[in-house]
N, C-alpha and C positions, 0 to 999 in steps of 0.2 A: 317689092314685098307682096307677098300672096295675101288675096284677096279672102282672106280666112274667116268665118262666119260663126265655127264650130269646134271646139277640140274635143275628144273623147278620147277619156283613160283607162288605160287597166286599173288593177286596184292591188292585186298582190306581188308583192315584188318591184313594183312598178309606182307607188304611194307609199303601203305600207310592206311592213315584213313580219316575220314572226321573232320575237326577243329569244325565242329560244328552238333549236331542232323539236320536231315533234316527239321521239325519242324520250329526251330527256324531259319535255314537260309529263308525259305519259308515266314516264317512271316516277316522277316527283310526287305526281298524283295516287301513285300503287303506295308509294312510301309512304303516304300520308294517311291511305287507309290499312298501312300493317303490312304490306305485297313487299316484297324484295325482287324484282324485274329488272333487269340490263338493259339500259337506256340505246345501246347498240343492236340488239334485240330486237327490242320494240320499233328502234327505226326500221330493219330488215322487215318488223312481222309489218307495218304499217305499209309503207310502201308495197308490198305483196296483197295485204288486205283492200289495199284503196284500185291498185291496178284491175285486181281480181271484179273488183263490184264496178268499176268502171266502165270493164268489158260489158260486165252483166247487165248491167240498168245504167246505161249512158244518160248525163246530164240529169244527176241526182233521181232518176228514175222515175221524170217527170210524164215520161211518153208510157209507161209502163205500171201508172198509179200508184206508185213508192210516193211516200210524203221524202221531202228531203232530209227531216228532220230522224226518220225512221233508216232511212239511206247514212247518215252519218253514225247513230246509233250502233247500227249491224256492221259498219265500218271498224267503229272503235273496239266494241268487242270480240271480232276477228284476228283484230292484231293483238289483241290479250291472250286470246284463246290458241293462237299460234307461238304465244312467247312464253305457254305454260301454264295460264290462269285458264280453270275449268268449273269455279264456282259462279255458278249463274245469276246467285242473289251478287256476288261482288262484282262482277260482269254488267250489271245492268247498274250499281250503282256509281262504278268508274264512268261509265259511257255516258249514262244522263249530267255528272259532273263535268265531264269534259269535255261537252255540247255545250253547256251554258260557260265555261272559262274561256272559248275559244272566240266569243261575242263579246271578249270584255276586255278593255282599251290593256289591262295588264298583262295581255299575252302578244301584242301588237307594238310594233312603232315606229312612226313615222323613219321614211330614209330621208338623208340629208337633201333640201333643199326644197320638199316637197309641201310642206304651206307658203313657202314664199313662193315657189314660183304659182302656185294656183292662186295665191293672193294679187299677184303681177298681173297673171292674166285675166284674172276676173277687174283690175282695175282697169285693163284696156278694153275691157267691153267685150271680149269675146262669151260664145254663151258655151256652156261646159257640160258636159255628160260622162257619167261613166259606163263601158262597155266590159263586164268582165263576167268570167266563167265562176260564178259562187250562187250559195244560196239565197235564200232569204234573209237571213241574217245580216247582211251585207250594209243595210241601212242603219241597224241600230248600231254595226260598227263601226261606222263611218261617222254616225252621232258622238260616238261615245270618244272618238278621237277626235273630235272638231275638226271636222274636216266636211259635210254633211252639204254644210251653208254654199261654198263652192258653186255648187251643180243645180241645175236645172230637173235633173232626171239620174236614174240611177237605173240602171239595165241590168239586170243580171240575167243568167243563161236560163239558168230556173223558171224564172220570168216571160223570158221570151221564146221559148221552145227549143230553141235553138243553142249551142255552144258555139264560140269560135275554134276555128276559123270559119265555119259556115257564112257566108254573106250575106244570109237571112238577117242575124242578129246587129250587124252594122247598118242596115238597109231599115232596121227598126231605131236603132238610133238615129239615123237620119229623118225621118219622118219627127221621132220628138223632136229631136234640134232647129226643124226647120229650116233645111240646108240644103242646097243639092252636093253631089259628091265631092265634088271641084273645091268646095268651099269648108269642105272639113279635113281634120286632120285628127290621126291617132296615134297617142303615144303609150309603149307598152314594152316591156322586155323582152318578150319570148316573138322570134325571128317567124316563125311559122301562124302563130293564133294573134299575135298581134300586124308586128310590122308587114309580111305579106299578104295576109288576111286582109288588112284595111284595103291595101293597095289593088287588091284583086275586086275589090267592092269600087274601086274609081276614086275611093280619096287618097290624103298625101299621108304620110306615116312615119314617126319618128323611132328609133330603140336604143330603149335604153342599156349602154352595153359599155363596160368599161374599156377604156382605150387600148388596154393589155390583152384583153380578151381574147385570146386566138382561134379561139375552136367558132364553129359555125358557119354559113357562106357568108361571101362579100358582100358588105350593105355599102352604098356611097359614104365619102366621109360625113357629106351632108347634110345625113340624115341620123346619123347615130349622133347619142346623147352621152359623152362621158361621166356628166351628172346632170339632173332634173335642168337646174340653170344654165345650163346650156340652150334651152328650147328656145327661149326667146331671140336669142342670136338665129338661130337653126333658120326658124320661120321669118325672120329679116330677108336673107339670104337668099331664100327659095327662089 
């Protein structure tokens, strides 16, 4: 059994997920203020407006004096403003709503198996962090989903200067953890910013990825997670 000290999670995709495409809460929210917007639409205009500011101000625009908070804002109203909405009073009151909904446990939820296995692991003593690519917001919604209590530390990119896959930002979670490399481990969905990223940083790394999955490169069986409860077998094993 690996001499494990440390695990550290992603958090989207990976803990929790979004209850619904972005899309269609975007459009629920125009509906709600009187807008008629196509929830397929707004996925397209969103995904374009998030790539676009991406490019522009990496890592919520920390390194380039953007609040993140302003970086999501000019986000939201982009992909309105691309899906036919030009009124700026509604424009700003969409955005600032659906900034503060997207912090709130009702737009979140947990995937399957994901408090019990951190409840698991936190009864075997291991100590826990999370490492993911979000704002600030990240803590009150990670409260708001009881899920919070977990963790030791909660890392976000915003936070640490840095995004993954960079190495910086796992290199900082190792420091909180109080670990060296050998003795952590990262579990996370996405094959590039998670599971190679850790591994390129010197620890072990798990992804989560369903069995059928076929797209993507070859990870060992060993190390992919069918679901969350699988970890604990996984790290037996190692």
């Amino acid at each position: 059994m690996l001499r494990l000290r440390l695990l550290t999670w992603d958090v989207k995709d990976t803990l929790l997920r979004l209850r619904q495409p972005v899309g269609q809460s975007y459009a629920a929210e125009a509906r709600a203020q009187g807008l008629q917007v196509q929830p397929e639409a707004l996925g397209r205009s969103f995904r374009q407006a998030y790539g676009a500011q991406s490019r522009r101000f990496p890592n919520y625009g920390r390194g380039q004096g953007l609040s993140s908070r302003q970086w999501w804002l000019d986000v939201v109203k982009q992909s309105f403003r691309l899906s036919g909405v030009q009124d700026e009073a509604a424009l700003r009151k969409l955005a600032e709503k659906l900034y503060r909904d997207y912090c709130s446990p009702h737009t979140w939820e947990l995937l399957p198996g994901a408090a019990e296995t951190l409840s698991r692991c936190r009864q075997l003593g291991f100590c826990m962090g999370v490492v993911s690519n979000f704002d600030s917001r990240l803590e009150a919604i990670l409260s708001q989903c009881k899920l919070r209590q977990h963790f030791q530390f909660v890392l976000t990119s915003e936070a640490a200067g840095f995004a993954k896959p960079d190495r910086r930002i796992f290199e900082q979670a190792l420091r909180l953890g109080g670990a060296r490399p050998e003795q952590a481990a990262h579990i996370g969905d996405d094959y590039s910013r998670d599971y190679r990223a850790a591994r390129a940083a010197g620890m072990h790394s798990f992804l989560l990825r369903a069995a059928e999955h076929g797209q993507g490169p070859r990870v060992p069986p060993e190390h992919l997670l069918p679901t969350l409860g699988h970890l604990l077998a996984r790290i037996e094993k190692e």
